[in-house]
N, C-alpha and C positions, 0 to 999 in steps of 0.2 A: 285652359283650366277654368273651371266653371267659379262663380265668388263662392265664398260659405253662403249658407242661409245663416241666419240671424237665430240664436236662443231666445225664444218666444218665454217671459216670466208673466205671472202679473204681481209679484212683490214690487213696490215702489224702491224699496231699498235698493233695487236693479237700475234704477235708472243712468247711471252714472259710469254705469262696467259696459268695457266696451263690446260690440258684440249681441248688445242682450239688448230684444226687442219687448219692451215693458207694453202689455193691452192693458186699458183702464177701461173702466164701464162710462158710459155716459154722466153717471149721477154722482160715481167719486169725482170726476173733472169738474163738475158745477162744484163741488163741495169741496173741493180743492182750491178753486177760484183759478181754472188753468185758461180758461177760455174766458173772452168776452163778448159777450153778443153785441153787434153791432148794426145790424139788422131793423129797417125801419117796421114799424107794426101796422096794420093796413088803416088803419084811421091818421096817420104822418105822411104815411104815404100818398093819401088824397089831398090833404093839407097841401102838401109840397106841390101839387097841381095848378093851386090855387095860383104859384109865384109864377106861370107860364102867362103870360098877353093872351087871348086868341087874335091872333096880328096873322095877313097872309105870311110870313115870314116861318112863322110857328107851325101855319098851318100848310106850307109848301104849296101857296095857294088855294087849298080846299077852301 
């Protein structure tokens, strides 16, 4: 026996019944505050570079 599929809603009010598979848009979720980015931004990212030695250790001998 195959599962159900899931009832596809996009009312929020769905979220909570079982069964029912709620889609949000990208920009309700921000606006919701459902997500958090956590994601470093490429200027942190270079920073965070900085904290590496260039040690043969680092560099696997290169």
């Amino acid at each position: 026996m195959e599962p159900k599929k899931p009832i596809i809603s996009r009312d929020l009010a769905d979220l909570m019944r079982p069964g029912v598979m709620v889609e949000i848009d990208p920009a309700e979720v921000e606006q919701l505050g459902l997500v958090e980015e956590t994601a470093l931004d490429e200027a942190d990212a270079w920073d965070s570079n900085a904290d590496v030695e260039n040690t043969n250790e680092a560099t696997n001998g290169r």
